[in-house]
Z-matrix of the N, CA and C atoms (Angstrom, degrees):
N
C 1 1.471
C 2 1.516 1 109.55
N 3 1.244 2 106.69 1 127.82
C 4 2.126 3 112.51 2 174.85
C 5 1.477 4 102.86 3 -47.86
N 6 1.286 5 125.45 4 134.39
C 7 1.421 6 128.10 5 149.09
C 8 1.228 7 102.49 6 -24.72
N 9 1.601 8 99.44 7 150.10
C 10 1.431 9 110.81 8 168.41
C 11 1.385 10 93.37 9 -96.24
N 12 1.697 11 91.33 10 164.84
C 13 1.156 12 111.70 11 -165.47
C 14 1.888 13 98.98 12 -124.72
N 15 1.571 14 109.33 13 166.88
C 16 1.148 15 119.94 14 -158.51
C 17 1.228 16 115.00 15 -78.06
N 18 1.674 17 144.00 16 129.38
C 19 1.232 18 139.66 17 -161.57
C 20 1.948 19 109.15 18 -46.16
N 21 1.124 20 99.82 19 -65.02
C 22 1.769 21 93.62 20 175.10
C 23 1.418 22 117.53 21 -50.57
N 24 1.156 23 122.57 22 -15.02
C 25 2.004 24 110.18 23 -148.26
C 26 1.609 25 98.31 24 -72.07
N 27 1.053 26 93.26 25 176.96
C 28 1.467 27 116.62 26 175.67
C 29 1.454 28 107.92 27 -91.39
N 30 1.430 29 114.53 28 -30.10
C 31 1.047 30 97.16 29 175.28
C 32 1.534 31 134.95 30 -74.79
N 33 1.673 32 101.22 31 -45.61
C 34 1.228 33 125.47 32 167.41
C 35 2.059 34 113.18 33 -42.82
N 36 1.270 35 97.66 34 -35.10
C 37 1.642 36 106.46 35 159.54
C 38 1.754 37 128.71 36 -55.46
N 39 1.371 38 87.67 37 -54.46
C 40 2.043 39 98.86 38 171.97
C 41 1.427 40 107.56 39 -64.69
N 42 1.451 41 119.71 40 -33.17
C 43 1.616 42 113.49 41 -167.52
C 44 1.614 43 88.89 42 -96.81
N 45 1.202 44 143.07 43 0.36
C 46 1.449 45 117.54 44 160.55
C 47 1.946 46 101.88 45 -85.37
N 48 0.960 47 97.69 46 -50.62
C 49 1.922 48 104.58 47 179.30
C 50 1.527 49 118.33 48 -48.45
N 51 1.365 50 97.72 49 -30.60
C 52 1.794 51 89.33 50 167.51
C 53 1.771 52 119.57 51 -93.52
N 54 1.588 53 93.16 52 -24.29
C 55 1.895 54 84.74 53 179.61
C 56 1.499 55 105.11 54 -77.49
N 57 1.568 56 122.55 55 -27.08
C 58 1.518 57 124.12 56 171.00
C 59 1.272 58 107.61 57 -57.73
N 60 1.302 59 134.32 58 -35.86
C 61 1.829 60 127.27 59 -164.30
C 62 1.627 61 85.42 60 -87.54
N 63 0.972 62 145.52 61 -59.84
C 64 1.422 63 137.98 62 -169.19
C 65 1.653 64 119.83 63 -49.87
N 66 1.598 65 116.31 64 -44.12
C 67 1.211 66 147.40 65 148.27
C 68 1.701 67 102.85 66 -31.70
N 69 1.275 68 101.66 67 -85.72
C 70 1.785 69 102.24 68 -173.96
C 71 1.002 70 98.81 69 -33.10
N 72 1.665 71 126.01 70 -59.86
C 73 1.574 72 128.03 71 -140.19
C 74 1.437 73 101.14 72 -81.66
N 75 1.146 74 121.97 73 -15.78
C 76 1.719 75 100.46 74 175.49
C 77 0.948 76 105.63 75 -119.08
N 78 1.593 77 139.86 76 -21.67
C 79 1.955 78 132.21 77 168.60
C 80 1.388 79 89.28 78 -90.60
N 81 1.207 80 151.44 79 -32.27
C 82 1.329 81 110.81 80 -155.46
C 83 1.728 82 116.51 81 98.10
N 84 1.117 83 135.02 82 177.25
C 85 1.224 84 128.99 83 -153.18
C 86 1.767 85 93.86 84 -102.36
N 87 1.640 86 102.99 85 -45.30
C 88 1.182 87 103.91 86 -169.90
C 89 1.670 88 97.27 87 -89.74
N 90 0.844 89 150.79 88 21.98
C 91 1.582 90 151.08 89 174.47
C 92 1.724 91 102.98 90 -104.23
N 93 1.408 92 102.00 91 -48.42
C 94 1.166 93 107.77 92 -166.06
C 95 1.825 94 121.60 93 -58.67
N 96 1.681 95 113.19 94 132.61
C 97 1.205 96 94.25 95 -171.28
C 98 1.819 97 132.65 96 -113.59
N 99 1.420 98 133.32 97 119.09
C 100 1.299 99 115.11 98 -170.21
C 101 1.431 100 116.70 99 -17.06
N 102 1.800 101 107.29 100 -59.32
C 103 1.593 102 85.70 101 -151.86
C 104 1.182 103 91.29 102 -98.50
N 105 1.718 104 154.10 103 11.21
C 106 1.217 105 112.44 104 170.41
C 107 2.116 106 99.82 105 -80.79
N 108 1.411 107 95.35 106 -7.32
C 109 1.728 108 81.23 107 -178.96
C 110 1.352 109 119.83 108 -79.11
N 111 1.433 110 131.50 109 -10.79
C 112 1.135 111 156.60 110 149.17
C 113 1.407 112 107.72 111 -48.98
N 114 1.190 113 118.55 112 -48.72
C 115 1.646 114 115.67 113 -163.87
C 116 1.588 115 90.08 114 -89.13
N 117 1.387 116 128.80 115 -28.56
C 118 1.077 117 123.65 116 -152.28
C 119 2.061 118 105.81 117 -85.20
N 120 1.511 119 91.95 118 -33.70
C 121 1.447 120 113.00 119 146.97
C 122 1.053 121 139.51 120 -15.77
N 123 1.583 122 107.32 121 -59.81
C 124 1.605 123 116.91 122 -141.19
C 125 0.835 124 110.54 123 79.30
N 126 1.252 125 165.30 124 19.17
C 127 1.458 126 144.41 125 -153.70
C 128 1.418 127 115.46 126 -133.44
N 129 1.083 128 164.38 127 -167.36
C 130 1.324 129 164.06 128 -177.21
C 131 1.777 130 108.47 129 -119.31
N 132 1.166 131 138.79 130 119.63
C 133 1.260 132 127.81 131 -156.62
C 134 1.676 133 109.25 132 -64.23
N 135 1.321 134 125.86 133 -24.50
C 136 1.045 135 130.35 134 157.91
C 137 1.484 136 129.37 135 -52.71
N 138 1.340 137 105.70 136 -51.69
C 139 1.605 138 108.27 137 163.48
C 140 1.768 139 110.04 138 -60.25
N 141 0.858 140 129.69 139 -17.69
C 142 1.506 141 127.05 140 -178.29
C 143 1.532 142 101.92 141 -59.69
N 144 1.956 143 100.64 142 -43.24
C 145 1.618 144 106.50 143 -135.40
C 146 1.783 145 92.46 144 -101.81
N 147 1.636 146 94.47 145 19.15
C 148 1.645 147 97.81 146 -168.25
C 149 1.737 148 81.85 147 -99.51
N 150 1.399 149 119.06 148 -34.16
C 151 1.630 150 104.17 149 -163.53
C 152 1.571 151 99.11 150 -101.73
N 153 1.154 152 129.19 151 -34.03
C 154 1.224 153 147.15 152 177.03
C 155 1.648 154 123.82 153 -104.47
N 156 1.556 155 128.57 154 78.82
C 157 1.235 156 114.30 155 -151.17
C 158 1.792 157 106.28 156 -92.09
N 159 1.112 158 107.92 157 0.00
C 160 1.817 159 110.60 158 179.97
C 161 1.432 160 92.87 159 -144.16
N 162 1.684 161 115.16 160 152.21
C 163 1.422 162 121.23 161 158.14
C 164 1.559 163 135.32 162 -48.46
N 165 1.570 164 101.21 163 -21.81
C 166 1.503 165 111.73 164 172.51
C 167 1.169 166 110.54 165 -84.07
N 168 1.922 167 119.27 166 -36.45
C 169 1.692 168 102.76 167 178.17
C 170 1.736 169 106.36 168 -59.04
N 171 1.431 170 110.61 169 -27.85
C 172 1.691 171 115.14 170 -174.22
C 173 1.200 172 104.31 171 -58.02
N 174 1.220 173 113.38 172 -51.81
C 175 1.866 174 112.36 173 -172.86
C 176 1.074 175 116.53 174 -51.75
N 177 1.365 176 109.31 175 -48.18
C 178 1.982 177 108.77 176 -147.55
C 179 1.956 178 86.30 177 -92.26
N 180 1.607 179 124.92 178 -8.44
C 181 1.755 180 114.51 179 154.95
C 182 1.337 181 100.79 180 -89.50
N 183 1.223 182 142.81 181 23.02
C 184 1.297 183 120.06 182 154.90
C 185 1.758 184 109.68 183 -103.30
N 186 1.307 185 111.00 184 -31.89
C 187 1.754 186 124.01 185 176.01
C 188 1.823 187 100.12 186 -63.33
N 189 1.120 188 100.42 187 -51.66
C 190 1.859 189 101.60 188 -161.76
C 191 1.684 190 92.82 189 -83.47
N 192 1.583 191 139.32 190 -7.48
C 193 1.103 192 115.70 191 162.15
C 194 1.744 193 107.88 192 -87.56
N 195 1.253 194 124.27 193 -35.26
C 196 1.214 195 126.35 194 172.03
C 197 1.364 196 122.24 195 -64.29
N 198 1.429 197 137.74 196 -26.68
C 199 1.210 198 145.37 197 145.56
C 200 1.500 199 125.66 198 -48.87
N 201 1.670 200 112.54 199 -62.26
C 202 1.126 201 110.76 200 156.64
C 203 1.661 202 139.94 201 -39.21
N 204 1.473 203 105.81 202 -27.93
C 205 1.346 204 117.67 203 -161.29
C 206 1.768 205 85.49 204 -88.47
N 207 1.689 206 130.23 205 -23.06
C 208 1.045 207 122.30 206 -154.18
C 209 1.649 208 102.36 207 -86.64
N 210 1.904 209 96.54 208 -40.53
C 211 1.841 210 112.66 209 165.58
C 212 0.976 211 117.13 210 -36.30
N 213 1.216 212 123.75 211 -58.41
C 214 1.487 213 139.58 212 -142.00
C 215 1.503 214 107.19 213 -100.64
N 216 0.925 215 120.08 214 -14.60
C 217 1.614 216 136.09 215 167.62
C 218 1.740 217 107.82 216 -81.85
N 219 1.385 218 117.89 217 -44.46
C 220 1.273 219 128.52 218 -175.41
C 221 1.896 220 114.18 219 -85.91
N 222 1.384 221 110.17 220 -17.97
C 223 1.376 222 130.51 221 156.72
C 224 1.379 223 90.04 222 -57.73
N 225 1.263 224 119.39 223 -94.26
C 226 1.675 225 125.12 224 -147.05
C 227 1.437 226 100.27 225 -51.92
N 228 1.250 227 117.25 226 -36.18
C 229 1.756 228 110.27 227 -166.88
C 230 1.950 229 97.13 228 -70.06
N 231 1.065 230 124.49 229 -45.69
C 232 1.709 231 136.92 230 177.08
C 233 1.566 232 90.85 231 -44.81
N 234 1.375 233 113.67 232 -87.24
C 235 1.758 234 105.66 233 -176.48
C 236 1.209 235 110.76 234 -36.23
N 237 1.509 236 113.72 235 -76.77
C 238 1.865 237 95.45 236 -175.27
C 239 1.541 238 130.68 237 -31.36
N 240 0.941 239 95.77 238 -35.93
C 241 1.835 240 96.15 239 172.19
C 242 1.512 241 120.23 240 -106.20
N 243 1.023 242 109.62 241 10.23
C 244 1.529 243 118.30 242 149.46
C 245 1.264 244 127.47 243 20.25
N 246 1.670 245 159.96 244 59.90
C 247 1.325 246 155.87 245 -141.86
C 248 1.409 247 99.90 246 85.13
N 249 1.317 248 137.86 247 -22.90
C 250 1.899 249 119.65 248 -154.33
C 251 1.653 250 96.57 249 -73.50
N 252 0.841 251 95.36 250 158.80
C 253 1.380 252 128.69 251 163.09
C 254 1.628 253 124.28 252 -22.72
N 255 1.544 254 119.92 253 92.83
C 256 1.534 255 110.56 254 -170.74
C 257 1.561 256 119.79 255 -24.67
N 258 1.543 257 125.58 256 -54.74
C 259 1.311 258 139.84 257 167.15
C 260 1.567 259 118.09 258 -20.69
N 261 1.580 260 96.34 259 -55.44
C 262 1.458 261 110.21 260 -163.54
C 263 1.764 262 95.59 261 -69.79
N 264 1.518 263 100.17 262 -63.82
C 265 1.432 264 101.37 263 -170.47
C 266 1.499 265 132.26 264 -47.00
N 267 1.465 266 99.00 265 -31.52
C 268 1.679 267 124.10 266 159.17
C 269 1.623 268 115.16 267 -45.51
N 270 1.498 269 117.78 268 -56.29
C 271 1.279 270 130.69 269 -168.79
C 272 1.930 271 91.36 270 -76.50
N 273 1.017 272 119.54 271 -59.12
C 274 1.175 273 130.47 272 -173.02
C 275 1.948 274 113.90 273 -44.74
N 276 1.039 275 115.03 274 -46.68
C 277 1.358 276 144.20 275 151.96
C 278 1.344 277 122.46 276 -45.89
N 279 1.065 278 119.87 277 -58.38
C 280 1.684 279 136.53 278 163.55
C 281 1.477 280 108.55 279 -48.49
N 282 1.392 281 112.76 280 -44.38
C 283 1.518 282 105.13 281 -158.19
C 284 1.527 283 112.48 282 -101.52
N 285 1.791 284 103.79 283 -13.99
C 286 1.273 285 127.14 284 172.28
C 287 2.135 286 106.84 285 -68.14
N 288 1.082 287 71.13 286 -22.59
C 289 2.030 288 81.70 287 -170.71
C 290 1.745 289 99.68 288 -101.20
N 291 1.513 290 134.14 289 -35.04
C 292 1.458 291 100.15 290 143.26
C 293 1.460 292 148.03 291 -80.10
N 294 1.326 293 106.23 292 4.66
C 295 1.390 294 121.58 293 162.48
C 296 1.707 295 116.23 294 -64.28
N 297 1.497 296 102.70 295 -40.71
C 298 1.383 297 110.90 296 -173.20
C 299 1.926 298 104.22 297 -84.44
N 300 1.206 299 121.35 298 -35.57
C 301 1.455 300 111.36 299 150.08
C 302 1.374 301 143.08 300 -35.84
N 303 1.434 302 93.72 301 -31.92
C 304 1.717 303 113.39 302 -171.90
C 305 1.219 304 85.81 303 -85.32
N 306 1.185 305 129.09 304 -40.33
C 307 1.818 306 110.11 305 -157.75
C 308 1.467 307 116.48 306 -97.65
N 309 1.882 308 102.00 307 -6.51
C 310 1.530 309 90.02 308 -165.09
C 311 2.076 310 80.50 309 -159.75
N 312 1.632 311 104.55 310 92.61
C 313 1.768 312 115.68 311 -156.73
C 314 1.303 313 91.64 312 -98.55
N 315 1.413 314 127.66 313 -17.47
C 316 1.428 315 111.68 314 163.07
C 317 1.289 316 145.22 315 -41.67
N 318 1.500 317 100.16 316 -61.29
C 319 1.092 318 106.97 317 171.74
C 320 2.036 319 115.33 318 -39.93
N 321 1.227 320 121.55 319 -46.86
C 322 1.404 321 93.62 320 174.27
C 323 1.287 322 123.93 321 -70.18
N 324 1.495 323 120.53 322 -42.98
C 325 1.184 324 128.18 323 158.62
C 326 1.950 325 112.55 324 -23.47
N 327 0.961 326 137.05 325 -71.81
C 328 1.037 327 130.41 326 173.56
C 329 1.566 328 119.46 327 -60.76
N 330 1.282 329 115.41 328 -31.68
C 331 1.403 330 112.63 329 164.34
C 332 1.702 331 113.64 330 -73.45
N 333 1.005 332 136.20 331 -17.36
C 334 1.319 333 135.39 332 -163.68
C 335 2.076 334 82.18 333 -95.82
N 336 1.319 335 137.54 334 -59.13
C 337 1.074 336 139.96 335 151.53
C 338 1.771 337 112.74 336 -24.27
N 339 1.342 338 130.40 337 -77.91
C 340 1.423 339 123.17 338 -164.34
C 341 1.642 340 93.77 339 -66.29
N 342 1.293 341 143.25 340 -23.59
C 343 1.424 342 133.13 341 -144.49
C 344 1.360 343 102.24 342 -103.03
N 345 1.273 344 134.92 343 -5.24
C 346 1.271 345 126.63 344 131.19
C 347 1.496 346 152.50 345 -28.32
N 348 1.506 347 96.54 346 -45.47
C 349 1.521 348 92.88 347 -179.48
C 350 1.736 349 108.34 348 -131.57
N 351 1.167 350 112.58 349 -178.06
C 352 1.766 351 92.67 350 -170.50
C 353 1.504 352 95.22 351 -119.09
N 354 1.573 353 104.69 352 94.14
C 355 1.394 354 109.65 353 168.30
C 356 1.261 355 125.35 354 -101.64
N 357 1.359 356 121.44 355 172.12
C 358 1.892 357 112.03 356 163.39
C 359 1.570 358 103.51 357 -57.18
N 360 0.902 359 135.88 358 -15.25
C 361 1.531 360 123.67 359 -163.38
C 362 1.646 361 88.54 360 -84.65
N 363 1.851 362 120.02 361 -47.55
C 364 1.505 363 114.50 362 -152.92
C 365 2.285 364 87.92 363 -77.52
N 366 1.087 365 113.32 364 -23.93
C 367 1.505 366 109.12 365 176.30
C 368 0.929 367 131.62 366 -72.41
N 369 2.018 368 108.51 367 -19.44
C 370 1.688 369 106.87 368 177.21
C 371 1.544 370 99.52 369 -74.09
N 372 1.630 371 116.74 370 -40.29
C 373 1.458 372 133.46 371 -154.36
C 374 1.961 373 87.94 372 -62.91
N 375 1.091 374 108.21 373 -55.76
C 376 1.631 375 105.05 374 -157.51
C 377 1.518 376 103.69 375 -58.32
N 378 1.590 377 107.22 376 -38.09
C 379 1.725 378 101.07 377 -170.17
C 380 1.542 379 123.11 378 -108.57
N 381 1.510 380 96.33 379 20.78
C 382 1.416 381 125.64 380 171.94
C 383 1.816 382 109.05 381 -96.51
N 384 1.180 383 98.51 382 -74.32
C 385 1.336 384 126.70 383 177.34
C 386 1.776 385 130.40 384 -82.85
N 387 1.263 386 104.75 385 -86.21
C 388 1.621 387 110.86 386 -179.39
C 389 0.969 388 109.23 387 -60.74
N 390 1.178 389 156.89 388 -2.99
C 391 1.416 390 156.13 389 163.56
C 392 1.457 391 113.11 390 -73.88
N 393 0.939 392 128.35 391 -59.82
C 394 1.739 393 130.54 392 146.31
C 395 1.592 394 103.57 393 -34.17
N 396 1.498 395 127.25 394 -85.77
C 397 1.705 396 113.29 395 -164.85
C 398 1.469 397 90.94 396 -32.60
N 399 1.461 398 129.26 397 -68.48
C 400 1.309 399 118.84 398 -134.61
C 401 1.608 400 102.00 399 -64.64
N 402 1.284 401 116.28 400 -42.77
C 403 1.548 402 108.67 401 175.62
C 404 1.705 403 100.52 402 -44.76
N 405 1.373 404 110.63 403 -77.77
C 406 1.479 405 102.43 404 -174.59
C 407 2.111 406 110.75 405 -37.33
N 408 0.544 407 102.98 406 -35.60
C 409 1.525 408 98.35 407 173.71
C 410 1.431 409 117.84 408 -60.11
N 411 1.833 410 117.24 409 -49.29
C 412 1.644 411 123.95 410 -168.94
C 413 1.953 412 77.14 411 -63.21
N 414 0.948 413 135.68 412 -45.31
C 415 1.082 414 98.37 413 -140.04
C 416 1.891 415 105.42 414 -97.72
N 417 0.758 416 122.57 415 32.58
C 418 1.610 417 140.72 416 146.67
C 419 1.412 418 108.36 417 -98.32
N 420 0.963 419 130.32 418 -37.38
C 421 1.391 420 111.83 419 154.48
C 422 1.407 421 130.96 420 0.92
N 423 1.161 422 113.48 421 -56.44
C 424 1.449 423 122.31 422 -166.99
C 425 1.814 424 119.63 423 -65.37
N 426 1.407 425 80.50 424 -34.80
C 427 1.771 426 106.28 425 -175.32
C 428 1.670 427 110.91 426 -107.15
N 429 1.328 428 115.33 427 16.45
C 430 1.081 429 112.93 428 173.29
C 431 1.716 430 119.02 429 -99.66
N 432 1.018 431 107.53 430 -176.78
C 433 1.933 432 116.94 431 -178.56
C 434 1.947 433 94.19 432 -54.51
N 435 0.956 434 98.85 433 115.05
C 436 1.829 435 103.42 434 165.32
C 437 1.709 436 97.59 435 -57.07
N 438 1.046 437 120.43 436 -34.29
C 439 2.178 438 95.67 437 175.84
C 440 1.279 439 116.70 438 -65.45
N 441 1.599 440 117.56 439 -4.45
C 442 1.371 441 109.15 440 177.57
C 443 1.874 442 104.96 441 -133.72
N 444 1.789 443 91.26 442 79.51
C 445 1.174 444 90.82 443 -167.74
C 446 1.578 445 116.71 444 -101.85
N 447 1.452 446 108.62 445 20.36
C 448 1.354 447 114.71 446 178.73
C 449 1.855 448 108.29 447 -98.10
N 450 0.800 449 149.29 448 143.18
C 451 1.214 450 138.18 449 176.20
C 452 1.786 451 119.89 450 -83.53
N 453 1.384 452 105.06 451 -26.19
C 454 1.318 453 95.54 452 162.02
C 455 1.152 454 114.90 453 -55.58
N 456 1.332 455 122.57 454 -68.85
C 457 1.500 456 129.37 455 161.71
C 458 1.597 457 129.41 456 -11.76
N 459 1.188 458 76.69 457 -58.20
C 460 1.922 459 78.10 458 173.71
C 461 1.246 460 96.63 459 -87.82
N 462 1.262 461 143.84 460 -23.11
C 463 1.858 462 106.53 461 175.15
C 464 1.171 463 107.44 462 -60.01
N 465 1.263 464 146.45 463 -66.71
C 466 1.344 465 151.33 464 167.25
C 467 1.309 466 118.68 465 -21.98
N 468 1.283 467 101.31 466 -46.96
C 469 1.654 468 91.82 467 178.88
C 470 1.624 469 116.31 468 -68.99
N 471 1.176 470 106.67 469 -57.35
C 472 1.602 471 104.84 470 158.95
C 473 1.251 472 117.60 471 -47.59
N 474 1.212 473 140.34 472 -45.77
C 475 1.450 474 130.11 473 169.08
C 476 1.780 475 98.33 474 -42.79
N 477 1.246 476 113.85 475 -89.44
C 478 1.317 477 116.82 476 -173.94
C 479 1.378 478 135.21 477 -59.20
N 480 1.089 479 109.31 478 4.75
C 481 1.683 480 123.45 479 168.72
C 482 1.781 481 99.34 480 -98.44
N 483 0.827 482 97.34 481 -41.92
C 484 1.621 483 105.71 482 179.89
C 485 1.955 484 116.12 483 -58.46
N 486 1.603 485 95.26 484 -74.55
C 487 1.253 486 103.55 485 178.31
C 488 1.706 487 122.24 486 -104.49
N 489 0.924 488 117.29 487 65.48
C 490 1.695 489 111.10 488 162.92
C 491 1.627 490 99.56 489 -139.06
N 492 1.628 491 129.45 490 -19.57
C 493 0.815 492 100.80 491 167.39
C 494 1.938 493 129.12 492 -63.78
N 495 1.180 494 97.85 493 -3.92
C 496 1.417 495 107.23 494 -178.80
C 497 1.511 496 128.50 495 -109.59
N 498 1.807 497 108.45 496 -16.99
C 499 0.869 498 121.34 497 126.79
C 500 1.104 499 168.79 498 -70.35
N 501 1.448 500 115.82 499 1.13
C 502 1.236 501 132.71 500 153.75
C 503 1.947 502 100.07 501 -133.89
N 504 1.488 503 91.71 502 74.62
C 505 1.811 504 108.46 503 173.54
C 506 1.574 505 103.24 504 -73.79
N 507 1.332 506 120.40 505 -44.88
C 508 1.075 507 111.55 506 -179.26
C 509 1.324 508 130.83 507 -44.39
N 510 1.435 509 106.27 508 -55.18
C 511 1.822 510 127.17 509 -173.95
C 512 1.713 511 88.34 510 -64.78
N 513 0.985 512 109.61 511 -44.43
C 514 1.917 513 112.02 512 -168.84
C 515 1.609 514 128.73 513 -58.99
N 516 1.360 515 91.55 514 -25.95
C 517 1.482 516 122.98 515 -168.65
C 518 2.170 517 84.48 516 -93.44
N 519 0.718 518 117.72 517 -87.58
C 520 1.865 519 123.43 518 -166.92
C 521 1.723 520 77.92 519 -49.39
N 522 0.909 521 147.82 520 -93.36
C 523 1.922 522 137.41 521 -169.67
C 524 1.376 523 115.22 522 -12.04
N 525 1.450 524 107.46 523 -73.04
C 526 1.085 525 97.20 524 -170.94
C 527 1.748 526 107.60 525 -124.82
N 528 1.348 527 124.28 526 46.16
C 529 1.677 528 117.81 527 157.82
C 530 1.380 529 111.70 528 72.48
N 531 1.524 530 121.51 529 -31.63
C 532 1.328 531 114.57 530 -168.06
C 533 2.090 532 104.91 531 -126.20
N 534 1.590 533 83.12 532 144.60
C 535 1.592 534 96.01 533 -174.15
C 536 1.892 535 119.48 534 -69.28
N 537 1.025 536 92.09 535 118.22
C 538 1.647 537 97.04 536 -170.83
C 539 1.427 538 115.72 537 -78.27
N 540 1.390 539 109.54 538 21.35
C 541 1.562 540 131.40 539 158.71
C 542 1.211 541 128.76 540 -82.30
N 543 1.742 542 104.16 541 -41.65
C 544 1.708 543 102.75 542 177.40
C 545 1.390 544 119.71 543 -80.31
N 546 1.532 545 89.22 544 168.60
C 547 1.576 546 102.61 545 -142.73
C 548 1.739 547 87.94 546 -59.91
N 549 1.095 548 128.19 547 -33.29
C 550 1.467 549 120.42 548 -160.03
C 551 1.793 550 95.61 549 -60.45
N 552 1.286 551 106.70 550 -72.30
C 553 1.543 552 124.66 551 168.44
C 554 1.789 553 103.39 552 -13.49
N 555 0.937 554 132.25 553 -50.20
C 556 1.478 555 145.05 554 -172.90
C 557 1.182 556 112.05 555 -78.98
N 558 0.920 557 122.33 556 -70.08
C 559 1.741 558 118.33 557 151.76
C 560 1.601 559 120.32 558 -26.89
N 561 1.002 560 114.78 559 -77.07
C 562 1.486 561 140.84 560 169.80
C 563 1.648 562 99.17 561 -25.02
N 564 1.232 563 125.00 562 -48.48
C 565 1.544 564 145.05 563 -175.93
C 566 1.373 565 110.81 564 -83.54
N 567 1.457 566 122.66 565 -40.67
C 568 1.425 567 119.52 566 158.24
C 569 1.230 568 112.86 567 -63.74
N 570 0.983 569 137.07 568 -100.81
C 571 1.553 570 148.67 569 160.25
C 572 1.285 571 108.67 570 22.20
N 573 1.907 572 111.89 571 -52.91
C 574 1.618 573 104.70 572 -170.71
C 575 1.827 574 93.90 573 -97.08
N 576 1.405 575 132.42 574 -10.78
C 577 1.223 576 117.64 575 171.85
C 578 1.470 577 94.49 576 -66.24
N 579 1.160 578 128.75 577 -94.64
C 580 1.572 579 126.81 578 160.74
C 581 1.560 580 116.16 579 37.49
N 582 1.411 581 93.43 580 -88.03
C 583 1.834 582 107.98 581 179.88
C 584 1.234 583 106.09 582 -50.80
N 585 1.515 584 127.32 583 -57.97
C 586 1.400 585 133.70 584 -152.69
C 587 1.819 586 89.61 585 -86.73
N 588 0.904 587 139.77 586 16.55
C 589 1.490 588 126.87 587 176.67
C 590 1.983 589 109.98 588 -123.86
N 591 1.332 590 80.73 589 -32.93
C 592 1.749 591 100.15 590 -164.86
C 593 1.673 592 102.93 591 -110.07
N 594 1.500 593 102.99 592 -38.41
C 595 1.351 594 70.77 593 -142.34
C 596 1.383 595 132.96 594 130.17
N 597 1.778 596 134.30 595 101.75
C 598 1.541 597 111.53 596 -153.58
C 599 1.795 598 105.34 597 -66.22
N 600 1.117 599 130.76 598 139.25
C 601 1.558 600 147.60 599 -168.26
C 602 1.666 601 90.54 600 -46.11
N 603 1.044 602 108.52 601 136.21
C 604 1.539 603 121.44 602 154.20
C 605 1.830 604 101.06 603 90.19
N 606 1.610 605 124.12 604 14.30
C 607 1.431 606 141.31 605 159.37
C 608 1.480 607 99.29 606 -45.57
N 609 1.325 608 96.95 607 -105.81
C 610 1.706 609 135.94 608 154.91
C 611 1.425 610 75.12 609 148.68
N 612 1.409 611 142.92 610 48.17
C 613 1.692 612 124.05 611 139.78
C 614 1.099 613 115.80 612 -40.68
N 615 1.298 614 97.83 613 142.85
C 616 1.819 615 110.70 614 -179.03
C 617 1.829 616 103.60 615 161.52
N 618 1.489 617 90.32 616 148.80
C 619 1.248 618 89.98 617 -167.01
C 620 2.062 619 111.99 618 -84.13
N 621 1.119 620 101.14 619 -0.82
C 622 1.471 621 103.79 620 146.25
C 623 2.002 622 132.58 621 -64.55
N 624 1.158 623 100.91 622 -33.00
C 625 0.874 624 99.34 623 145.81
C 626 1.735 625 144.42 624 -40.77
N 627 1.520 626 100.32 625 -56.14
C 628 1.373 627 102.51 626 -166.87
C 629 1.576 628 100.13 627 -117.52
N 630 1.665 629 130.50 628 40.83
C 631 1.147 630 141.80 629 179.81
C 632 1.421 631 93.86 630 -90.62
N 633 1.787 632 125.66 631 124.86
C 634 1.386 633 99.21 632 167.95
C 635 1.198 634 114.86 633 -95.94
N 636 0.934 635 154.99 634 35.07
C 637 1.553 636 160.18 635 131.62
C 638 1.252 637 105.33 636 -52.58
């Protein structure tokens, strides 16, 4: 077990936030337990309850660090391409968001978990969080596959074209022999989210295209 670490630190903070996101993602909110996430930590269960004083303040810093990490990833990719081409930035965006699946599969995992039932937890998440992706989503719309010309639709589909191969690694791994972690595997998963969303690069699919107005 890691040394524990000191009730204030910063560190002792990151190692409760990652054994809590792992926790959510396989018990669930109500499965999940203070002190084995504490023990699972390092941490002293008291120091948990010094940065985190209820399981719900724990949750909604494990959603708003995992959300954030998804913003703030999709910020930097927007600047870097700066003026390009809606198309590009769309594709660019897409593949930036299964990269971030591969590295961090919880997050659907716990969303495929809260999106079941209609709690305050799934209402803070939607008008905190998913309400923003999905805007960022309507608005690829335009440049996306005309069969997915609803935008609800296509958030989902990109959600789930994106992340289940990594969320269900297990079933994926005994299917087909190979780990849906390596870097090839990840690629391989962009590339065909890509096609199946957009369109092979240099088409100009899009449902502007085939609008007859």
């Amino acid at each position: 077990m890691a040394k524990a670490a000191k009730p204030g630190s910063e560190e002792g903070r990151r190692r409760i936030l990652a054994a809590a996101r792992s926790a959510f993602a396989t018990h669930g909110f109500e499965g999940a337990s203070l002190r084995a996430i504490s023990v699972e930590a390092g941490v002293l269960h008291t120091a948990m309850l010094y940065h985190f004083p209820s399981k719900d303040v724990l949750w909604r810093a494990v959603m708003a660090d995992l959300f954030d990490a998804v913003e703030a990833r999709f910020a930097d990719e927007a600047a870097r391409l700066a003026g390009a081409p809606p198309d590009l930035l769309a594709r660019a965006l897409v593949r930036n968001f299964v990269s971030f699946c591969a590295s961090c599969p919880e997050l659907h995992r716990i969303m495929t978990i809260e999106g079941r039932s209609d709690t305050d937890r799934l209402t803070w998440l939607v008008d905190r969080y998913s309400r923003r992706l999905f805007d960022a989503v309507k608005a690829m719309a335009p440049v996306a596959n005309p069969l997915i010309a609803d935008p609800i639709q296509l958030y989902y589909a990109i959600i789930g074209l994106s992340a289940s191969v990594f969320t269900l690694a297990p079933e994926y791994r005994r299917l087909s022999g190979r780990d849906p972690f390596a870097e090839a595997e990840i690629t391989a998963t962009a590339d065909l989210v890509e096609r199946l969303v957009f369109g092979p690069a240099g088409t100009g699919l899009s449902n502007a295209d085939t609008d007859p107005t």
